[in-house]
N, C-alpha and C positions, 0 to 999 in steps of 0.2 A: 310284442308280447309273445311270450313263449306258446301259448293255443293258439295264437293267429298266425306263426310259423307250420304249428302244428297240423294246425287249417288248410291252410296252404299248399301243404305238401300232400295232404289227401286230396285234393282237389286236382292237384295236377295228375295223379293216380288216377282218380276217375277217368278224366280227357283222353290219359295215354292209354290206357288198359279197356276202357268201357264196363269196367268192373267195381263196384265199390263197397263200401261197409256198410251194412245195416243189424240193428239185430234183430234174428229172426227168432223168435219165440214161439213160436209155435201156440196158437192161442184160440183152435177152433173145435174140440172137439170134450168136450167135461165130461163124454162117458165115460175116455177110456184108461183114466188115472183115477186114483185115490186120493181127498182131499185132508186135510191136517183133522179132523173128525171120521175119517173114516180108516188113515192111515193105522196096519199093522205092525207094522216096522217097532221093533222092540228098545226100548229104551235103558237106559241105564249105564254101567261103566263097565263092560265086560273086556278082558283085556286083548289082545294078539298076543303073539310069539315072540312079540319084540316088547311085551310089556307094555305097550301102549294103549292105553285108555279108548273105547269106542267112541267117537263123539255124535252127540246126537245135532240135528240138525233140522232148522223149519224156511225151506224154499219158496219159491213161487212158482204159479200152476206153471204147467208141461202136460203134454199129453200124455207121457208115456209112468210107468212108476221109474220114480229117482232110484229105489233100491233095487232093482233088476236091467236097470239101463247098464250096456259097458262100459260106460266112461268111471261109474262106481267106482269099480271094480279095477280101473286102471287110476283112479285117485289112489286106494290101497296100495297097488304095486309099489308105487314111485312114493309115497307118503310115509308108505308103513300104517298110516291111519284109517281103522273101517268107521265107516259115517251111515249110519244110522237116519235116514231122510224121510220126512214129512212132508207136506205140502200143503199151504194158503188153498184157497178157494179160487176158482177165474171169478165171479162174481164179488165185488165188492172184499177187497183182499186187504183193506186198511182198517175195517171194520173189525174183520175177524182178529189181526195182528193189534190193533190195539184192546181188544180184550183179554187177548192172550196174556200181553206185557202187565196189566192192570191186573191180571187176576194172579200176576207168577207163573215163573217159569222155568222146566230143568232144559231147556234149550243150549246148547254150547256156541251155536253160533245161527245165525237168522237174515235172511238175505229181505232186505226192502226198496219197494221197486220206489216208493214214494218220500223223497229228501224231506219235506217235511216231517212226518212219523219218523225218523231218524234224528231229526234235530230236536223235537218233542223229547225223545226218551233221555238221549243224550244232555239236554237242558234240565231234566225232574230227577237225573243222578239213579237210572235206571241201565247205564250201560257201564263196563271196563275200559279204563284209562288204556292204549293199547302202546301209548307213549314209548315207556317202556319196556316193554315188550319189540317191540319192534328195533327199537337201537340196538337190542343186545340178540335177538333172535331173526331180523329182518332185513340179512342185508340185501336179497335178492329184494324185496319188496320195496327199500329204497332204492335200486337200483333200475325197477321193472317200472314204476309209478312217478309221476313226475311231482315238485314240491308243490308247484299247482292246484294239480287233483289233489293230493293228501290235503291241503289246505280246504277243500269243499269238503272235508269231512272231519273237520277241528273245529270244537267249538272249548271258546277261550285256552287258547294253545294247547290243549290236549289233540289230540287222535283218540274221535272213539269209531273210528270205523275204516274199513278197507272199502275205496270208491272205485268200482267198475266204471271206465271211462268208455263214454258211448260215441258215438260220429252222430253233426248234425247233419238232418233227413225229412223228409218228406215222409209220413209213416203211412197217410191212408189214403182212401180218395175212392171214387165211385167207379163199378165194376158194371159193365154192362156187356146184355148177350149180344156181339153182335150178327151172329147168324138172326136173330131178333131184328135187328135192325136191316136186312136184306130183306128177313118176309112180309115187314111191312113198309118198303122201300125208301128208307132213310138214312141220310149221311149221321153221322159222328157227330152230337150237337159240340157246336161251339160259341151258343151262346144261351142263357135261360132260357129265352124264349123257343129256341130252337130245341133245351131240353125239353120244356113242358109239354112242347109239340110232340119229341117222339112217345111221351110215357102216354100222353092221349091218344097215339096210334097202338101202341101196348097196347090200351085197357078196352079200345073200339075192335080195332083187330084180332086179339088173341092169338099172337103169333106160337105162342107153346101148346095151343090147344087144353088147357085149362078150365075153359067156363068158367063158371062162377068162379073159383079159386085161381082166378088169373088175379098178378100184383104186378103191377106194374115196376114201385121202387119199395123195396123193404129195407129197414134197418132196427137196431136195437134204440134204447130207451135215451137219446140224446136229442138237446135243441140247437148245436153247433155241428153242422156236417162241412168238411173239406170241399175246398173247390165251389161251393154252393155261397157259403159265406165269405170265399176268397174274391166275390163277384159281388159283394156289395163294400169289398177294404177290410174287412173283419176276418182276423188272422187266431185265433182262441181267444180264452179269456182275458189275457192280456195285451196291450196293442201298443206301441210307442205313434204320437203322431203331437207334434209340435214341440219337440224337443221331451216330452214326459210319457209316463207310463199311464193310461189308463186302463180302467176295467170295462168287459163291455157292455155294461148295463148301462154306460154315459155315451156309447158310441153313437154317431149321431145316423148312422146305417142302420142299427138293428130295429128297430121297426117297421122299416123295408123290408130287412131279410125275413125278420117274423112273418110278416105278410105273406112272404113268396110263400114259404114251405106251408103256411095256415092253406094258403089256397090250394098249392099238389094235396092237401089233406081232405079238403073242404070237396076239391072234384072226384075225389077216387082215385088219384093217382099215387097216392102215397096209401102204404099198408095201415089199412085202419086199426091193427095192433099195435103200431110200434110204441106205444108210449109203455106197452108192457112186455114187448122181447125182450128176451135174453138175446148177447150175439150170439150163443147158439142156437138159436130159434129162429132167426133172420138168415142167418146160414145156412139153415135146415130149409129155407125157402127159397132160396137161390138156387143151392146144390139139387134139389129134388128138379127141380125146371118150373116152378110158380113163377117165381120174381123174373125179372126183365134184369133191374138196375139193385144191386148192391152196394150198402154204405160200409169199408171193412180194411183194414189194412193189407201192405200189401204180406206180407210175413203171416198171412193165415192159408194165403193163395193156395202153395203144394195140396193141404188138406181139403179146399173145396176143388183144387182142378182132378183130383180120382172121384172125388163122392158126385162132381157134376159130370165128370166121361161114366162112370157107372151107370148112373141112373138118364143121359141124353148123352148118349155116345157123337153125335155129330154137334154139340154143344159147340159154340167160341165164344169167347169173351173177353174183354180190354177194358183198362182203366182207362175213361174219359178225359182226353188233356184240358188245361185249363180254359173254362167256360169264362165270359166276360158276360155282365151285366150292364142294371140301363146305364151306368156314367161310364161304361170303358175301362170298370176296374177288372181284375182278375188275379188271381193266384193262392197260393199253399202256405198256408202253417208248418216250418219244420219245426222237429224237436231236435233237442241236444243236452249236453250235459251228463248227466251220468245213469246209464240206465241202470244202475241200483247201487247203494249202499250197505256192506257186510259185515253188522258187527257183533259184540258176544256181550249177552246179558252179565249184570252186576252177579250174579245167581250163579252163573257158569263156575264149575271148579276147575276147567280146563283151557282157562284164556292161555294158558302159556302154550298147551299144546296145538291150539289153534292157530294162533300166529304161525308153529311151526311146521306145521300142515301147509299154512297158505304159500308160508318162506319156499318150500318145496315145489310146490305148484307152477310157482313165477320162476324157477331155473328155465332158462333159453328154451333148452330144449324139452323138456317135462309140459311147458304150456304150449309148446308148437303140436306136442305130441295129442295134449290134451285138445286144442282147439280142434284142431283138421287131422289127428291120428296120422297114419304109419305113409311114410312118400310109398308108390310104388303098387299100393293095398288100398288105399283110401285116396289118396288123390296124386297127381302126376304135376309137375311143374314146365312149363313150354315157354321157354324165354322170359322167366319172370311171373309168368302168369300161374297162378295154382288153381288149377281146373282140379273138381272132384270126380273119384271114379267111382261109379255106381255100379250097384246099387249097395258096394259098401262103405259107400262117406254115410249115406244117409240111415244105411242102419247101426252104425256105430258111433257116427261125429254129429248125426244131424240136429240133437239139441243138446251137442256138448258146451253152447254158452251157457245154459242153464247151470254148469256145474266150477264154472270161471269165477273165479273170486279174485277181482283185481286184474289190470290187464300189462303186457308185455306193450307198453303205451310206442314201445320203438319199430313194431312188425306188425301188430293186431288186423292195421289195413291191409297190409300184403294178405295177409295167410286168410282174411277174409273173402276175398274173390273165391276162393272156394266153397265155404261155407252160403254166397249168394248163390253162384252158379248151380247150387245143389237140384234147382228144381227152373228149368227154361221158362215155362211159365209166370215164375216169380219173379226169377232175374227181369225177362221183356217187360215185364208192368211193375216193376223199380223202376227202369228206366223212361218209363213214361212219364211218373211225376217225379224223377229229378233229375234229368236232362230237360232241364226246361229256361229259358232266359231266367240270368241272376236275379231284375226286379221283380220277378213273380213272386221268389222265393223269402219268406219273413220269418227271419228267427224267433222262437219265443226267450223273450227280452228275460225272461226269471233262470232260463236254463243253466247259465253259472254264478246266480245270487248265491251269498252267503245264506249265514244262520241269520233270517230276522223271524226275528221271536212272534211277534203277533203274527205275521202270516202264516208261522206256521201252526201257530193255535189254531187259526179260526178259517185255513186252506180249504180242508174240507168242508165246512158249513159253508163257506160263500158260494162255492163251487153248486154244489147244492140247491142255496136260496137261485142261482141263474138257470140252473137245468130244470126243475120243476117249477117253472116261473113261466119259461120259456114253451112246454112241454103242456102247460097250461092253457097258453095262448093259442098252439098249434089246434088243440081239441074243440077249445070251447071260442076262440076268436082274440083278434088285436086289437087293442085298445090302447090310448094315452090312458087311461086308469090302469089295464095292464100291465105296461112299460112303467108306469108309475110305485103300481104292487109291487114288482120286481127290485126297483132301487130300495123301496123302503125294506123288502125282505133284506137283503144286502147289505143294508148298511145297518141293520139292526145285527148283522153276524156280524158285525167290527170292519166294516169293509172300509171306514173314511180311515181311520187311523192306519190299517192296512197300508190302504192307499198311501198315505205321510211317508209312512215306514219305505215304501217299495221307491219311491221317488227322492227319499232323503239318501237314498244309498245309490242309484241309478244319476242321476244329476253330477251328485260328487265324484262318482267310481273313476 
């Protein structure tokens, strides 16, 4: 199959290079951009010089503003087209975009990070057929994207969208001080019992000097942490185990794993807010020097290794490799598939100009320029290898995925190593959760499902009924009544038929 070649050949990239793809999005700091409610960015159809239409445009969060980043501004050069940019919210960003779409919208194009709210719009005959459009305006975009990918964003043989193709990965996993772990004289756990032990020496010893506001592990408002649940077989919400997909409300671990993290909660070792952080809030506890142990991907890293050398200059800290639990299980949940979906509301007057905007974009060299900017200036090449040159990859290139519609599916990996490389800190702790033996690693099984209709109705509600279910049990305790409440929440969001749907198409594929 043409992604398992695909596969393959970035795989072999990793081994040879030590360098590999991830995206980094940059996802730790909500002060310092403007959200899609608060964006000034002017709207409307003012023209350029070349007669071309302004298009307006609604992203997903970044740190920085879309309309004063360069990459803007170097889309215009090469496009001809100014883009007019908004931005989603980091908190809850499916919310806000389906109210957008539900209330209307003079949006021309709208990047979504969540395949189902794209297969929803596309199914309720809220998006542009981009069909054709793209036959007669897209031959780079045929040529950049493979029939594969396009085909994850067809539903009944239309194209309503341009699919950004992502690398599967390892995205989070738990961040610990360890200058923490030298002052109060303890190894690297590699097993729960060995974690629970250091975070009891955290919260006894007080290695950051803290008092009272010592935390030993903080995270935001989830009941599925990395690596934690990798150490009871529980790989996210979906799990393949006897040939079928299940969900994890049936898996016969989690109320094991509920246990564990009820009891880090129940001792003091677990931050007695986290059922109400924000991740920037859990950030803001790490970075400062409270927490010990954060829960947080690694593509947020750059931003907390200045804010935590700022505020504890003699700071260190590493992602924990995989911990094994009491049966000898272990390992990571990757993700994969397509880190977002780009298509142009029913509403838009400028689908045509879009397409050729993007047609623009995906020329060879316009997207090398776009992804990793100028050789030479921004990054340098050393035998194949594209190392970035600072500090102007990253004030130029460093969230120019954010402005990538659709990928140059034949180099993306190559020209990536530099876009990782951007920040040592990050690159080192990528490599710690995904240089790691193959069976650790568990793809999530929905990553290249098609369009099924009820999952994607009812994605976010089950998602939902399992985390405040979950987030219940850590607070107030575990119970077979609450493992119980759980399924029943679940399967009252449509989770059996779900379930049908996910395994009638998994089984056959």
């Amino acid at each position: 199959m043409l992604r398992r070649k695909w596969q393959a050949a970035m795989i072999t990239l990793i081994l040879t290079t030590t360098s590999v793809l991830a995206a980094c999005s940059g996802q730790n700091d909500p002060a310092a951009t403007k959200s899609v409610a608060e964006s000034s960015a002017p709207a409307g159809s003012e023209e350029t010089s070349e007669k071309k239409p302004t298009l307006k445009a609604l992203r997903n969060y970044m740190q920085d503003d879309y309309n004063q980043y360069p990459v803007n501004r170097y889309v215009e050069e090469k496009t001809g087209y100014k883009v007019n940019n908004d931005m989603l919210p980091q908190e809850k960003p499916s919310d806000k975009l389906n109210l957008i779409m539900a209330s209307g919208t003079d949006y021309d194009f709208i990047d979504a990070m969540n395949k189902q709210d794209f297969f929803n719009f596309a199914q309720n005959g809220a998006l542009t057929d981009l069909t054709p459009l793209i036959e007669e305006y897209g031959l780079n975009i045929k040529q950049a994207i493979s029939e594969e990918s396009l085909s994850g964003a067809t539903v009944d043989g239309k194209i309503y969208g341009i699919p950004t193709l992502n690398v599967s990965y390892v995205s989070s996993g738990l961040l610990i001080r360890t200058d923490w772990l030298e002052k109060v004289g303890k190894e690297m756990p590699t097993t729960l019992d060995e974690f629970m032990d250091v975070l009891q020496a955290f919260k006894d010893q007080d290695p950051g000097g803290n008092g009272k506001n010592n935390i030993p592990f903080t995270m935001d408002s989830s009941g599925l942490i990395d690596n934690i649940m990798g150490a009871f077989g529980i790989y996210g919400h979906w799990n393949v185990r006897d040939g079928k997909i299940e969900n994890v409300t049936s898996h016969p671990n989690l109320k094991n794993y509920t246990t564990f993290i009820r009891s880090l909660y129940e001792q003091g070792l677990l931050d007695k807010e986290f059922a109400t952080n924000k991740s920037a809030t859990s950030a803001e506890k790490f970075t400062s020097g409270r927490a010990g142990v954060l829960w947080t991907r690694w593509s947020s890293i750059p931003g907390y290794d200045e804010a935590l050398k700022k505020n504890v200059p003699d700071a260190a800290y590493q992602f924990i490799p995989p911990m094994t639990g009491p049966n000898g299980l272990s390992g990571f949940a990757e993700v994969g598939g397509f880190n977002k979906i780009t298509f142009v509301p029913k509403s838009s007057k400028h689908a045509e100009d879009v397409v050729k905007m993007i047609n623009a974009l995906l020329e060879p060299e316009v997207f090398k320029g776009l992804f990793i900017g100028e050789e030479g200036v921004d990054y340098q090449v050393d035998h194949g290898n594209y190392i970035p040159i600072e500090p102007s990859f990253t004030n130029t290139r460093g969230q120019a995925n954010n402005f990538v519609i659709g990928m140059d599916e034949a180099n993306f990996v190559t020209y990536w190593q530099a876009r990782l490389q951007k920040s040592k800190p990050m690159f080192d702790n990528f490599k710690i959760v995904n240089n790691i033996p193959k069976e650790q690693v568990h793809q999530d099984p929905l990553a290249f499902s098609p369009f099924l209709p009820k999952y994607s109705a009812s994605s976010d509600k089950l998602g939902t009924a399992v985390n405040d279910n979950l987030i219940k049990m850590i607070v107030d305790g575990v119970s077979d009544e609450g493992i119980a409440s759980m399924q029943r929440a679940w399967v009252g969001a449509g989770g059996e038929e779900v379930l049908q749907e996910i395994n009638d198409w998994y089984v056959n594929k």
